[in-house]
Residue frames as a rotation matrix with the C-alpha (Angstrom) as fourth column:
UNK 1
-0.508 -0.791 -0.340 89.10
0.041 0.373 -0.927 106.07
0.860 -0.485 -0.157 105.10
UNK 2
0.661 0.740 -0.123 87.66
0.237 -0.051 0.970 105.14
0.711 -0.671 -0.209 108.20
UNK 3
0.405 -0.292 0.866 87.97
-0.741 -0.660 0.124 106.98
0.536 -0.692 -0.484 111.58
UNK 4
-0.381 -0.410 -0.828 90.66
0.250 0.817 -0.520 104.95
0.890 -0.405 -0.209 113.86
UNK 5
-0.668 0.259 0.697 88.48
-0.744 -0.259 -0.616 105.87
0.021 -0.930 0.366 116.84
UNK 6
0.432 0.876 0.215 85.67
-0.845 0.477 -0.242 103.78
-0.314 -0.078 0.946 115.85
UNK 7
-0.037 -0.246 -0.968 88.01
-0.759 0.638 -0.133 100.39
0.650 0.730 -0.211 114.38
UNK 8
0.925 0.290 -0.243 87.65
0.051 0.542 0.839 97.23
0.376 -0.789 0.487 116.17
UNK 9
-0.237 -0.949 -0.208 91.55
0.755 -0.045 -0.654 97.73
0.612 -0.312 0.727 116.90
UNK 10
-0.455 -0.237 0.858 90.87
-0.083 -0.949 -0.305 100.41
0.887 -0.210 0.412 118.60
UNK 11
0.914 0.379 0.145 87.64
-0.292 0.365 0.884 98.65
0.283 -0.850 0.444 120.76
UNK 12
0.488 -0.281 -0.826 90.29
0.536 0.844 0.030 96.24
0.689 -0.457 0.563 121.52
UNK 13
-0.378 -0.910 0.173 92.47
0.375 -0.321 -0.870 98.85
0.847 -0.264 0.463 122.71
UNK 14
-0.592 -0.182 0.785 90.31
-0.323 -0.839 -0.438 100.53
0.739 -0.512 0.438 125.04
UNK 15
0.911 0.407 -0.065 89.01
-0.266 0.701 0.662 97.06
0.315 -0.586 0.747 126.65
UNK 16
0.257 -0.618 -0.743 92.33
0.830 0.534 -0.157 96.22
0.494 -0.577 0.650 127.58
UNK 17
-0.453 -0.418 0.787 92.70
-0.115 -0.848 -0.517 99.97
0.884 -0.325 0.337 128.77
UNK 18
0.721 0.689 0.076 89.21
-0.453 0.385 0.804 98.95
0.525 -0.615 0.589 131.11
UNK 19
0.942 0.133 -0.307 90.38
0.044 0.861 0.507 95.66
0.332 -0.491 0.805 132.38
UNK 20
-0.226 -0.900 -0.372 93.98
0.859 -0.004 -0.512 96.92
0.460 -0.435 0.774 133.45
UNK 21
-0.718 0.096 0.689 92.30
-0.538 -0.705 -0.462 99.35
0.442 -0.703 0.557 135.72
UNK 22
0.617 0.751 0.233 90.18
-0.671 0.349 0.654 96.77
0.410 -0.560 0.720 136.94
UNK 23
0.401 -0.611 -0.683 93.30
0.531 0.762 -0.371 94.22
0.747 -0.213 0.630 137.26
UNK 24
-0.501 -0.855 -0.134 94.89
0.541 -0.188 -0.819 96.89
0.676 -0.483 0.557 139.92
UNK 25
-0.420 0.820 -0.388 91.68
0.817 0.528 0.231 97.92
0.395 -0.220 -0.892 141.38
UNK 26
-0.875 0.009 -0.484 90.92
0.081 -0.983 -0.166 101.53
-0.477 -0.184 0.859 140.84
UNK 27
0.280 0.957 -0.072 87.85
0.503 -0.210 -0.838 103.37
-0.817 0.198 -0.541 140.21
UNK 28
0.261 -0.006 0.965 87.36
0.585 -0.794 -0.163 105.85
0.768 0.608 -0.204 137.14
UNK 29
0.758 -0.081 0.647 87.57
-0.202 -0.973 0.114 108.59
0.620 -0.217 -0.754 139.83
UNK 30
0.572 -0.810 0.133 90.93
-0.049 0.128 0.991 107.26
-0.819 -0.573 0.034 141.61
UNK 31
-0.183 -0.668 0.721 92.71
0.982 -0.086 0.170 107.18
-0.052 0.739 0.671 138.00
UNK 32
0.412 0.405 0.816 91.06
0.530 -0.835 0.147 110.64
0.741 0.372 -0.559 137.36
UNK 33
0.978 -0.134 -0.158 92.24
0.067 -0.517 0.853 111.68
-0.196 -0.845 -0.497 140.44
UNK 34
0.717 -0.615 0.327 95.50
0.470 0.774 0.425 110.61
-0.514 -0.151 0.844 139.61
UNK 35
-0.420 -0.569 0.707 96.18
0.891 -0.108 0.442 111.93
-0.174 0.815 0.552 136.19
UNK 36
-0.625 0.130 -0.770 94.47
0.208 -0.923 -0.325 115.11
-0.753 -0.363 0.549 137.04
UNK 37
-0.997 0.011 0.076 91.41
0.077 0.150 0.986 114.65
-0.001 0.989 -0.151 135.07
UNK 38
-0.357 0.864 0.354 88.14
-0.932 -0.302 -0.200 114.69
-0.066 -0.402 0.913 135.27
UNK 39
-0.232 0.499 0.835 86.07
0.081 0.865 -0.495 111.17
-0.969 -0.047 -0.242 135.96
UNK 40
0.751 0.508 -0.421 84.49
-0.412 -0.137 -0.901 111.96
-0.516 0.850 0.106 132.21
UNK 41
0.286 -0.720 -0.632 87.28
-0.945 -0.321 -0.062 111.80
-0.158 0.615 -0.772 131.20
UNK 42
-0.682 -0.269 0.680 88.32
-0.493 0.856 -0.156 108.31
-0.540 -0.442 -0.717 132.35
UNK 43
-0.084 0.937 0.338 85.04
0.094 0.345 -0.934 107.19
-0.992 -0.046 -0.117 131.43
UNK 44
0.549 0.491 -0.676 85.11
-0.477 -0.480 -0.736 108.68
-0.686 0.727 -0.030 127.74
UNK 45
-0.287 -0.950 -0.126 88.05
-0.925 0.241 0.295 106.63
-0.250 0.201 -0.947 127.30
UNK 46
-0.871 -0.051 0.489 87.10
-0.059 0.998 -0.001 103.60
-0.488 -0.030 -0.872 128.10
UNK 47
0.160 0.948 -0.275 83.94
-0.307 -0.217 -0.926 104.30
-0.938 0.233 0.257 126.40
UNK 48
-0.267 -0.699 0.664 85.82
0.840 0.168 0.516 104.76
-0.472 0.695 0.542 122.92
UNK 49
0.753 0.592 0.288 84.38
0.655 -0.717 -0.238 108.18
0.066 0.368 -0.927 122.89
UNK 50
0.850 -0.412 -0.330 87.57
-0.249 -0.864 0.437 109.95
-0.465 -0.289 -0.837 123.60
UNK 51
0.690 -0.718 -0.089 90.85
0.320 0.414 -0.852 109.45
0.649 0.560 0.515 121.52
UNK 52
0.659 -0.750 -0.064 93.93
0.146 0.044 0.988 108.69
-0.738 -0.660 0.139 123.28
UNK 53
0.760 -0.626 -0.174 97.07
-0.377 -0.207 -0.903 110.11
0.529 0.752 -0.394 121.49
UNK 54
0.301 -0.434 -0.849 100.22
0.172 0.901 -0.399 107.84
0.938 -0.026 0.346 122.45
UNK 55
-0.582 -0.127 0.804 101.25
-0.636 -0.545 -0.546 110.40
0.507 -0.829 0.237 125.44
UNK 56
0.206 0.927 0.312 97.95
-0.908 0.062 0.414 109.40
0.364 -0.369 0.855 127.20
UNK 57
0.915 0.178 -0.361 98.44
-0.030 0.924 0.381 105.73
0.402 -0.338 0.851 127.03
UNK 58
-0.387 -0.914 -0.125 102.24
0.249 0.027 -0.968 105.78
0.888 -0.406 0.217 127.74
UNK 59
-0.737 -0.289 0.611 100.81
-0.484 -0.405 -0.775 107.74
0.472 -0.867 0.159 130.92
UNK 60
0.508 0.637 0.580 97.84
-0.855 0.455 0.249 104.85
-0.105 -0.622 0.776 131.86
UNK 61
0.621 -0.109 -0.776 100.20
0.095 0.993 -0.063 101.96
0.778 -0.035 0.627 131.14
UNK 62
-0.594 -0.609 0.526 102.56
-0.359 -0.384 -0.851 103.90
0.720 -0.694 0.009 133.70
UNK 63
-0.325 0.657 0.680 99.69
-0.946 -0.208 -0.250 103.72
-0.023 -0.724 0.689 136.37
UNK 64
0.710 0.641 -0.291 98.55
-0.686 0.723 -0.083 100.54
0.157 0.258 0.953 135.17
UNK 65
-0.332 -0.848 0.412 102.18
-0.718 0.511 0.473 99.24
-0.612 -0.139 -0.779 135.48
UNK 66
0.455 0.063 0.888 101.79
0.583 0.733 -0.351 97.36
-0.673 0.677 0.297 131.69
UNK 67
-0.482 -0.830 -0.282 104.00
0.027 -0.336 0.942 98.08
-0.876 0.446 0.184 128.87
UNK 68
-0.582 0.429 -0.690 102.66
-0.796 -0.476 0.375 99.72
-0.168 0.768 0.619 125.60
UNK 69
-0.872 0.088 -0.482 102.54
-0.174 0.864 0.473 96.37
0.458 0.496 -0.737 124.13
UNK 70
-0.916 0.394 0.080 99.91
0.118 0.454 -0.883 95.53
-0.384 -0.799 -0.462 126.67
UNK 71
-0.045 0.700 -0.713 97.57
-0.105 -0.713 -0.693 97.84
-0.993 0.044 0.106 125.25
UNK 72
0.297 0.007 -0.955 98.44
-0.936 -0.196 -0.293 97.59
-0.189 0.981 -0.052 120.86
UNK 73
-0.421 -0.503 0.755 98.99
-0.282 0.863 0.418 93.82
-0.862 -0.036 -0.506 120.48
């Protein structure tokens, strides 16, 4: 069984995670600031080096002001 960190569902997910923090024009370290994170963090995401567990995204589409769906289509 392959890891769902590395599926291309998953890339997809954390390019639209990217480009809806570019669509509302924040840095990595203004979200990080935000959600009380570290920049790495931010960054490890969008990387696909960190796994997001549904919490997480529920709390960047918040910030991102997009609805799950945005993000798992």
């Amino acid at each position: 069984m392959p890891k769902t960190i590395r599926t291309s569902e998953y890339k997809q997910v954390v390019e639209r995670l990217k480009q809806a923090r570019l669509d509302v024009g924040l840095t990595q370290k203004e979200v990080s600031d935000k959600i009380k994170k570290p920049q790495s963090y931010v960054s490890k995401v969008e990387a696909g080096e960190q796994r997001l567990d549904i919490l997480e995204l529920k709390l960047f589409a918040k910030l991102y002001s997009k609805s799950l769906d945005y993000f798992i289509k």
